[in-house]
C-alpha angles and dihedrals in degrees: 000000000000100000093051084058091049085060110041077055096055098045090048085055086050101047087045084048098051100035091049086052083055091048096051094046126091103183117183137151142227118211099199121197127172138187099008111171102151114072091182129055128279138220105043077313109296096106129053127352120167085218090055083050081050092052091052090042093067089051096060090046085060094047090045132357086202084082122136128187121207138194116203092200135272108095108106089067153062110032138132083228083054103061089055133089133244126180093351093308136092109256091225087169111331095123087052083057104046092053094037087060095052095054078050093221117203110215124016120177120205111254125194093276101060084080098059084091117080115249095267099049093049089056094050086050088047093046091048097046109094090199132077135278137207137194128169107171098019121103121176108232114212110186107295096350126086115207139149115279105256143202132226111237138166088344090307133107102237115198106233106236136248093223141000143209141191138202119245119199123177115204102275081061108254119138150190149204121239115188127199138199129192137214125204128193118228109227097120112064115183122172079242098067140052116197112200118201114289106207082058083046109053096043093053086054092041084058098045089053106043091073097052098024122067088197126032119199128175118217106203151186106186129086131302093233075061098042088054095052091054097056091040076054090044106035095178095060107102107198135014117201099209130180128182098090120081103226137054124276140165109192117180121216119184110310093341130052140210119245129196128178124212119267127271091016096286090141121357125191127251111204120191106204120191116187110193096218084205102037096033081219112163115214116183120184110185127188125190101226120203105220096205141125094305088077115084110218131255107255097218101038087039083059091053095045091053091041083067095040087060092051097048085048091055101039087049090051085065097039098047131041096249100329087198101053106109108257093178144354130228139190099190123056123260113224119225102147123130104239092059103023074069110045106026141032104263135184094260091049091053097050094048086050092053099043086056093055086041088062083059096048089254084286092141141083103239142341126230135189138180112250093218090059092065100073112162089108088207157082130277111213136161113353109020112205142188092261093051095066095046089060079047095062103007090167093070108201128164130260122258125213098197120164113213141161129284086236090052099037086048087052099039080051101037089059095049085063098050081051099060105144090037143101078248096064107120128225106202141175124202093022132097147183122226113206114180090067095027097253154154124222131184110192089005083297133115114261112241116210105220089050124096122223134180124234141173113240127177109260082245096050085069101046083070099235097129101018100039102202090041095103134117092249081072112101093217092065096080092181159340144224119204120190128239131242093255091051126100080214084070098070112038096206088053079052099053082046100052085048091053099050084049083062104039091053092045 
């Protein structure tokens, strides 16, 4: 009889145990997602979807109602979709908006290509998002005036804020407070905006939150060299969801660590986060999630996405003479995705390189492009079409010949190649680097610096926003050709068609 009361003991102990560690836990999770410019699926649709993250969205709402889904910037521009027109205006995003609000996400940060757009086009984006929006170092600058951008709701301008917080409950009703900054690069400067710094930034958010927030996040778009430096700054905070770079990425710091998703969804992260209301302790368990075929997508975000895809097809059928008529046919897969397209030479880059110098009758001494122009973040494979290169390089632009100095052209070269993994990057043709005695060579030959060579840049490579010193204000840069409207040299992706039909009919 004893022992049975032993044990009825025992077991009581061991229910009041259990049921108090319940009590004390608030367990949520963060589905993160970052540059997303894609809202269907890529690579002849094995990889990506925004109906497949909604899929897996639903199910983390299962598991915990307590989900909530971020996006650390990058999504209104660029896109093929974007360039086009609807309804008399450019898109410039309103198809990202238009899916985003039907996955209803929680939290998005501004990330430097948000302000591709111009400071009317980017209002009418915020008016017409039915999420929230956070920026920390970010001011919107109206004529002489400096406010916080703002967003039109219920008839009402709203201040976006400079940080954000949510209530967490578990079942047995505690709750707590968890607070979020944002960070945002400036490599996009436009006279509407002022970025502050955002180290001075962050830490002032970061102390108007830990007094009303259990828990502080960022939620970021600038580099991870940079996200590292805030949480080494801010040593409590226990993830940054950063954005900026192109490829997945979990860096720990201290007690807290940096993640980054790949780009265009083709993976998100899924962090399971536990707070200890009595010991304060902090658990993350993050998983890195391929959104791919295996998913099956979402019916009511899959109708608005091809609802878009219908749209591109018919605008590009007015833009193009048949886009989808087969302008060459390769057997070996053309990479333009962004993790390579970045760092190495590959088979696209050359191609784009050779058919610039191609629109100047190969009458010049080497070709060079941006890697970040190029933004399919694919593969070309098979039966390459009109409407192929214009996802490649969905931002158009013409094709400079600009004659310049060796000293200039080594430098402008030499710091695309400090820049691997970088929109930077540069794809090149013609021209080679030697790396047994550390040099560069045009034709197979040394540069030398008092000589002037001409070269073909991509109209975006001169206005310095990649490689700041490459402007026409260098003296180096002797001078510069700029096509004519007439001219295939004018529109870089006629250019990289004309080039394929040259060598399909060779």
């Amino acid at each position: 009889m004893k022992k049975l009361g032993y044990l009825l003991i025992s077991l009581l102990l061991l229910s009041t145990t259990s049921c108090t560690k319940q009590n004390n836990e608030i367990k949520f999770t963060f589905l993160q997602l970052n540059d997303v410019y894609e809202i269907a699926p890529l690579e002849g649709g094995k990889v990506g979807g925004m109906a497949r993250v909604e899929t897996l969205h639903q199910q983390l709402l299962k598991e915990n109602p307590n989900t909530y889904m971020f996006l650390a910037g990058d999504f209104l521009n660029p896109s093929l979709l974007g360039t086009l027109k609807y309804k008399g205006k450019r898109i410039k995003g309103k198809q990202m908006i238009e899916v985003m609000n039907a996955m209803h996400f929680d939290l998005v940060a501004f990330g430097n290509h948000e302000f591709d757009l111009n400071e009317n086009e980017l209002q009418d984006r915020l008016n017409e998002s039915n999420f929230k929006w956070i920026a920390t170092n970010l001011k919107h600058k109206k004529g002489d005036t400096i406010l916080p951008f703002s967003i039109l709701r219920n008839g009402k301008m709203q201040n976006i804020p400079k940080t954000v917080t949510f209530e967490v409950k578990n079942k047995e009703g505690k709750a707590i407070k968890i607070g979020f900054f944002s960070a945002t690069v400036n490599a996009n400067p436009k006279d509407y905006i002022v970025y502050d710094d955002f180290y001075k930034t962050a830490k002032k958010a970061y102390n108007s939150l830990k007094n009303n927030a259990k828990i502080v996040f960022g939620l970021t778009h600038v580099t991870k060299e940079d996200d590292t430096k805030i949480l080494k700054m801010l040593p409590e905070v226990p993830l940054i969801m950063g954005g900026h770079e192109h490829v997945n990425m979990s860096i720990p710091v201290g007690k807290g660590k940096v993640t980054k998703a790949d780009a265009n969804a083709k993976t998100v992260y899924v962090h399971r986060i536990t707070y200890n209301t009595k010991t304060k302790k902090v658990t993350i368990n993050s998983t890195l999630v391929n959104i791919d075929d295996k998913i099956k997508p979402d019916e009511k975000v899959k109708k608005i996405v091809d609802k878009w895809g219908l749209f591109l097809d018919e605008k590009l059928n007015k833009i193009l003479d048949n886009p989808g008529a087969v302008l060459y046919h390769t057997n070996v897969p053309l990479d333009g995705r962004d993790t390579p397209i970045r760092s190495v030479q590959t088979n696209l880059g050359e191609l784009i390189t050779k058919s610039m110098a191609y629109a100047f009758d190969n009458k010049v001494d080497c070709t060079i492009v941006n890697g970040g122009s190029i933004r399919i973040d694919d593969q070309l494979s098979g039966d390459i079409t009109g409407f192929d290169i214009f996802r490649v390089m969905p931002f158009g632009g013409g094709i400079l010949k600009v004659k310049l100095t060796g000293s200039l052209l080594k430098e402008v070269l030499e710091y695309g190649r400090e820049h691997a993994g970088k929109g930077a990057y540069l794809q090149r043709y013609l021209a080679t680097y030697n790396t047994d005695n550390e040099t560069w060579l045009v034709n197979n030959k040394k540069i030398i610096d008092t000589k002037i060579y001409t070269v073909a840049f991509s109209d975006y490579l001169l206005k310095g926003y990649d490689i700041p010193f490459l402007t026409t204000e260098n003296k180096g840069v002797v001078s510069v050709y700029t096509p004519k409207k007439t001219e295939t040299a004018n529109d870089i992706r006629k250019v990289i068609i004309h080039y394929l039909k040259h060598l399909k009919n060779k």
